[in-house]
C-alpha positions, -999 to +999 in steps of 0.1 A: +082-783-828+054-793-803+032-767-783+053-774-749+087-767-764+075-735-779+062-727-745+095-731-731+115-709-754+090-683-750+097-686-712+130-690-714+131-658-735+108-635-707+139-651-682+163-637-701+150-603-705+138-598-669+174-606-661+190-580-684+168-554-671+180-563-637+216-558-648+212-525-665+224-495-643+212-460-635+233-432-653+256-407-629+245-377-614+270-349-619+284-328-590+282-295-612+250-299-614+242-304-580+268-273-567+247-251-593+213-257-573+230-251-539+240-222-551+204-209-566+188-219-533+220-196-512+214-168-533+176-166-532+178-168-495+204-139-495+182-119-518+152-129-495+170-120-462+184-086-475+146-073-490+134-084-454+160-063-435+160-034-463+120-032-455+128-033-419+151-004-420+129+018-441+097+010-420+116+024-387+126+052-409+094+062-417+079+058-381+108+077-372+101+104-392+067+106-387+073+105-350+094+133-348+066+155-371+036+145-354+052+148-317+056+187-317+025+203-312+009+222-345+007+252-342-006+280-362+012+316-369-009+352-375+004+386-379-007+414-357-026+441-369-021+473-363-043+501-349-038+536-353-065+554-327-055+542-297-063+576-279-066+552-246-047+531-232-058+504-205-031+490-181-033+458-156-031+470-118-027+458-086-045+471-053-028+477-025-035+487+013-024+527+010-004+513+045+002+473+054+016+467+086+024+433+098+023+432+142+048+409+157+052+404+200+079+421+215+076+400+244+072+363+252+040+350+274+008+339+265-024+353+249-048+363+280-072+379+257-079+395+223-102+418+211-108+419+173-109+397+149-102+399+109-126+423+092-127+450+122-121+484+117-098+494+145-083+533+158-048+546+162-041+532+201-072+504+204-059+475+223-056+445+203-046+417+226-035+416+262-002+388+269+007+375+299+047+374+309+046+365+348+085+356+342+090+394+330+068+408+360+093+386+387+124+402+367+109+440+369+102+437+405+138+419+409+152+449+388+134+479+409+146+462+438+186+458+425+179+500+419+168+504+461+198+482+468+217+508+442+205+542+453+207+528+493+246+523+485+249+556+467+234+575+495+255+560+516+287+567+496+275+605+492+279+607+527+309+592+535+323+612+506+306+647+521+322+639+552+359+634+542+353+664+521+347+682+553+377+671+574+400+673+547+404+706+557+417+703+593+439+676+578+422+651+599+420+625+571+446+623+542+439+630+508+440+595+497+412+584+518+388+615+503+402+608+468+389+568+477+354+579+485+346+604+461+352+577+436+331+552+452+303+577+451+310+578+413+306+537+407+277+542+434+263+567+411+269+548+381+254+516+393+219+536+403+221+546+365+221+512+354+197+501+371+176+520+362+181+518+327+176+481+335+141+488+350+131+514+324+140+481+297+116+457+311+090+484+320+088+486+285+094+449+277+063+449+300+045+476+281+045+452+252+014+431+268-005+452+253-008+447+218-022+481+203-025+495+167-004+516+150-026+533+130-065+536+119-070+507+095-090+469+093-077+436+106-071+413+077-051+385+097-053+374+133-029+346+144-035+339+179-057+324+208-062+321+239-037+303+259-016+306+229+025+307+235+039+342+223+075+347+215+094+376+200+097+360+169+060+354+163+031+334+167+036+296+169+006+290+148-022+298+128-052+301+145-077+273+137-056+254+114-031+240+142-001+238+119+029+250+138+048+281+119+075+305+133+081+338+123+047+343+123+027+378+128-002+380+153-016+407+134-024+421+102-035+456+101-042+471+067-051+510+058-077+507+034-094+544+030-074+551+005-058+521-019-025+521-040-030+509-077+006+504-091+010+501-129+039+501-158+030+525-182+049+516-218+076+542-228+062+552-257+031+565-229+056+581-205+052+618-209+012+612-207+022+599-171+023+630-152+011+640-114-022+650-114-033+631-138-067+614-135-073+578-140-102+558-145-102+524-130-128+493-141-131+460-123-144+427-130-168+426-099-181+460-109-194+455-146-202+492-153-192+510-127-163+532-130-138+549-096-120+578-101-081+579-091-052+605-093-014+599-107+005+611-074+038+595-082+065+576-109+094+562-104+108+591-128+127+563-144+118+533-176+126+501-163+156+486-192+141+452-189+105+457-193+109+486-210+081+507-187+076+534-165+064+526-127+033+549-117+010+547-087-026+561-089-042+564-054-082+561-053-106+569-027-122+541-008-138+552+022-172+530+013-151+503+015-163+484-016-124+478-031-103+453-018-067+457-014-052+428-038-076+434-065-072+428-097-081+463-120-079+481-150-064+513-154-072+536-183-052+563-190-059+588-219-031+603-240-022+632-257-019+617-287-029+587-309-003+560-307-004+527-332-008+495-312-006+461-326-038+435-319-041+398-317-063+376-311-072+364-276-063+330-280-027+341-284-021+351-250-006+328-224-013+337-185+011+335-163+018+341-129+041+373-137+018+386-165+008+380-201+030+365-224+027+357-260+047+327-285+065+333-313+085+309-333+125+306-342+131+282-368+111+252-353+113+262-320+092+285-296+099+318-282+081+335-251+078+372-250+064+394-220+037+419-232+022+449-219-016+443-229-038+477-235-072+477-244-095+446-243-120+445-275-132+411-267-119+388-294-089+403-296-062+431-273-042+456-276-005+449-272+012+481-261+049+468-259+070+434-262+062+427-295+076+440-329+058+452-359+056+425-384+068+397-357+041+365-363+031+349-329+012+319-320-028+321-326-035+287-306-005+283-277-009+248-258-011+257-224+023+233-223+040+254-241+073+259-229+103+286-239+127+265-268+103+238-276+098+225-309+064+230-323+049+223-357+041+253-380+003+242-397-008+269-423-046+272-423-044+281-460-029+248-473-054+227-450-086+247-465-063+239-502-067+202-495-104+196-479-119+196-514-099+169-531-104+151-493-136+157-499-137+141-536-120+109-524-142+104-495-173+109-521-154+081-543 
């Protein structure tokens, strides 16, 4: 063979080749094998989508649960102590005016003039304020004149009836015409009468312009003005504030020589209670200074719901230096020692009724009225309210309400676990 015949086998051979290749055809896919990875993929998404919500679920769990832990206040719990020489006890008292009387018009006018003004110290009789009622002057002079007109007709009818009386007897009038008279000299009679009952009314309706006190005492409230409308039901508003009230005194008068102090006195203190007793009485404004009083009266019975007895202890106060509505404390000595529990300070809650201390019932809080006794600066005696043994609340929010949940912290187990908080930190 020659060089150009090889090179066309050769050729003719790649041709063939290329052309079977061409021809040769991909092997079949089959559909189990396909269905298997659908089915891979499906189920990786399902395990995917159910860890997703599974974490979801537990996430709100847990912010649940530390929601509802960390919303009720902590709150930490001590047991009171007891104290066995409490020889003395110290009650919370209230000064009052020995005799409070609010002055109201009896009459309607207006204020001509007054006289005193809060702070002054005033007699039995001293005219307080003069009112002016020209509409109750016109109808006392319409009155005296309706009793003229009355006794005129009375006179009259006296002697008309004086008359028959007199010829009745020579039968020169009948009986029926006396019997007439003598009965209109009755009604005549009886009409005088109320008239002047009428005019002795508005003489004293008219009486009532002049405002006097009742008694020796101090102004502690004056509610009019000049040129101020008075009506029988009160002022019609407070002086210099312009805000219009009914029922609304003109006066206060206030007896203050002598002051009421009213206090409870726990049961268990009852029979130390007795008239005659003396009482020592401390106040805040008087750091020091002590003011001697008297027990003059009880209300010889315990009250079921406090649990106390009602006493009133009168104190001298002709200097004048106690206020009625003053805040004081009463001590009382007894006959003999009495335990009383003590707490801390912080455990009591003010209100606007008295002291009141928190315990706890299961998770929720429980307010209790106490009778305090002695003050010892960090901590007070409670004389009643409170039961031997019964935990209350050392720090009370000032939120704190009756039946709401609080959270119980022990100091104990916090001071357990600052070291090892301490060790991690250190780490």
């Amino acid at each position: 063979m020659s060089g150009e015949e090889q090179k066309r086998q050769q050729e003719a051979h790649r041709e063939g080749a290329h052309h079977g290749e061409e021809r040769r055809e991909p092997p079949p896919v089959s559909k189990g094998s396909v269905l298997t990875v659908v089915v891979i993929v499906v189920l990786i998404a399902v395990v995917v989508a159910v860890i997703g919500v599974l974490r979801r679920k537990q996430s709100s769990k847990d912010l649940a649960d530390y929601t509802s832990k960390t919303s009720a206040p902590p709150v930490s719990l001590e047991t009171p102590k007891m104290q066995q020489d409490a020889s003395e006890i110290v009650l919370p008292g209230n000064m009052q005016a020995f005799a409070l009387a609010p002055i109201y018009a009896r009459t309607t006018g207006y204020v001509k003039v007054w006289y005193h003004d809060i702070g002054s110290r005033v007699k039995k009789g001293d005219l307080l304020a003069v009112i002016e009622t020209p509409e109750l002057d016109q109808q006392l002079a319409s009155a005296k004149a309706d009793l003229a007109t009355a006794m005129s007709n009375a006179g009259l009818a006296k002697t008309t009836a004086d008359r028959y009386r007199d010829l009745i007897g020579s039968s020169a009038v009948s009986q029926q015409d006396t019997d007439n008279f003598v009965s209109q000299l009755s009604a005549r009679n009886t009409e005088v009468a109320s008239a002047a009952a009428n005019v002795r009314r508005l003489e004293e309706l008219v009486g009532f312009e002049r405002v006097t006190a009742p008694f020796d005492g101090v102004i502690t409230a004056r509610n009019l003005d000049v040129g101020q409308l008075i009506s029988a039901d009160g002022s019609t508003n407070t002086a210099g504030a312009g805000t219009v009230r009914a029922n609304r005194e003109i006066f206060d008068i206030s007896s203050i020589d002598t002051l009421r102090v009213f206090v409870n006195v726990p049961q268990q203190y009852s029979p130390d209670a007795r008239r005659g007793v003396t009482a020592t009485l401390t106040l805040p404004q008087y750091p020091g200074r002590k003011f001697d009083g008297k027990l003059v009266r009880t209300s010889e019975s315990v009250d079921p719901a406090s649990r106390t007895l009602l006493a009133e202890v009168d104190v001298n106060n002709r200097s004048g230096e106690l206020l009625p509505g003053s805040y004081t404390q009463v001590h009382l000595n007894v006959s003999r020692a009495a335990p009383a529990m003590v707490i801390p300070v912080s455990a009591l809650i003010l209100a606007s009724d008295g002291l009141n201390v928190a315990t706890v019932n299961g998770t929720r809080a429980h307010i209790l009225r106490v009778t305090p006794g002695r003050d010892l600066g960090a901590t007070v005696e409670i004389l009643s309210g409170l039961s031997e043994g019964q935990k209350v609340i050392s720090n009370p929010p000032d939120s704190l309400t009756e039946g709401q949940e609080v959270r119980v912290v022990t100091p104990e187990k916090n001071n357990k676990q600052q070291p090892s908080q301490t060790a991690e930190a250190k780490r």
